[in-house]
C-alpha positions in Angstrom: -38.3 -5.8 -16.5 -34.8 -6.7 -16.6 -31.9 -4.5 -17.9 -29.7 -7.4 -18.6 -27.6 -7.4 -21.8 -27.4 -11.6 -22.2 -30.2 -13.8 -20.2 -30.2 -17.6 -20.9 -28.8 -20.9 -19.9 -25.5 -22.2 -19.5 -24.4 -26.3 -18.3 -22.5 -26.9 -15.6 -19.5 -29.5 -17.1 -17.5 -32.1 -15.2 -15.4 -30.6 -12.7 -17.7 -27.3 -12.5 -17.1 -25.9 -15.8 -19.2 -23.5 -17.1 -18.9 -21.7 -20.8 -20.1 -18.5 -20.9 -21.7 -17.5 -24.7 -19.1 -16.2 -26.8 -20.9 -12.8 -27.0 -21.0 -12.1 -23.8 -17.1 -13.1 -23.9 -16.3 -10.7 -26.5 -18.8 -8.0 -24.8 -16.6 -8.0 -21.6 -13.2 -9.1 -23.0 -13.0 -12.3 -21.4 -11.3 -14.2 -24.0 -7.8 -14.4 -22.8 -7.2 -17.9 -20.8 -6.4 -17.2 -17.2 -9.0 -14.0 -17.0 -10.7 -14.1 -13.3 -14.2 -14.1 -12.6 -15.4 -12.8 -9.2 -17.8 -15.4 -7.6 -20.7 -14.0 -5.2 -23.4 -16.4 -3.6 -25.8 -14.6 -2.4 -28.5 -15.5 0.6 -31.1 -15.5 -2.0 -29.3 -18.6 -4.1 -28.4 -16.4 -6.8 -25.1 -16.6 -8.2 -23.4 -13.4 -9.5 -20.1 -14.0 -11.6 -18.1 -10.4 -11.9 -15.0 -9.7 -14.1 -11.8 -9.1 -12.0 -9.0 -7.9 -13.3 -5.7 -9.1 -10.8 -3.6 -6.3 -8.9 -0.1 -6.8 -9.4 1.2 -7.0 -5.8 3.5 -3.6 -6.2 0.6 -1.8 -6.9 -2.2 -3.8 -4.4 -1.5 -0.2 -2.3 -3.7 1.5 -5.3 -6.4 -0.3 -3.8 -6.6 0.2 -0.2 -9.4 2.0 1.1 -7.0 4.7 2.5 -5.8 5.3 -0.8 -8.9 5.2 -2.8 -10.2 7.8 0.0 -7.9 10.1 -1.1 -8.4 9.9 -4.5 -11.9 10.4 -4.1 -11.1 13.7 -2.3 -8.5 14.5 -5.3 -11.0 13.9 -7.2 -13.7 16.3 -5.3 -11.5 19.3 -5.5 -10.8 18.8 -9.1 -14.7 19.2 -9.9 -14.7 22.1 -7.9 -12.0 23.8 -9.8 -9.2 23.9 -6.9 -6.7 22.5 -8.7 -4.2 24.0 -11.7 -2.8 22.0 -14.1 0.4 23.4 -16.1 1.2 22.4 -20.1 5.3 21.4 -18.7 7.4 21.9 -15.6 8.8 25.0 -16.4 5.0 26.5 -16.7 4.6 25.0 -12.8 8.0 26.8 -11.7 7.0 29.7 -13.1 3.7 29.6 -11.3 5.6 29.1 -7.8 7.5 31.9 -8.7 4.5 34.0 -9.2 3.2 32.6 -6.0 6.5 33.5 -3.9 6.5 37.0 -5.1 3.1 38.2 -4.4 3.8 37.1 -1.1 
């Protein structure tokens, strides 16, 4: 049983066009002209079409796999509660102070 939130059919216009319903549009906020699509063919002859939002070039570094790695260990050690956050910067100094003077 499928999962899927839209199943029908769509024609394939001159040039390759393809509409997509208006619901399914509106669902995934793909109503502004010049919104990508990610296009996968798969060995199977299925066709899966992803939304894609662009990467502006001075932030493509966001996205490296480097990067993301280390987010995703940011990210680990803020679940596990190694991490402080302060309300403002004076809170922070103040907490280095601390830090310097038990030492």
């Amino acid at each position: 049983m499928s999962t899927a939130e839209f199943h029908g059919y769509v024609g394939v216009q001159s040039r390759g066009l393809i509409a997509l319903p208006a619901s399914v549009r509106e669902r995934l906020h793909l109503n502004e002209p010049g919104t990508q699509l990610e296009v996968t063919e798969r060995p199977d002859g299925v066709v899966e079409l992803r939304a894609a939002v662009p990467v502006p070039a001075d932030q493509a570094w966001f996205w490296t796999e480097r990067w993301q790695q280390r987010e995703r260990e940011v990210d680990e050690h803020v679940s596990a509660g190694r991490v402080a956050s302060f309300a403002n910067g004076d809170a922070f100094l103040e907490s280095l102070d601390a830090v310097e003077s038990e030492q």
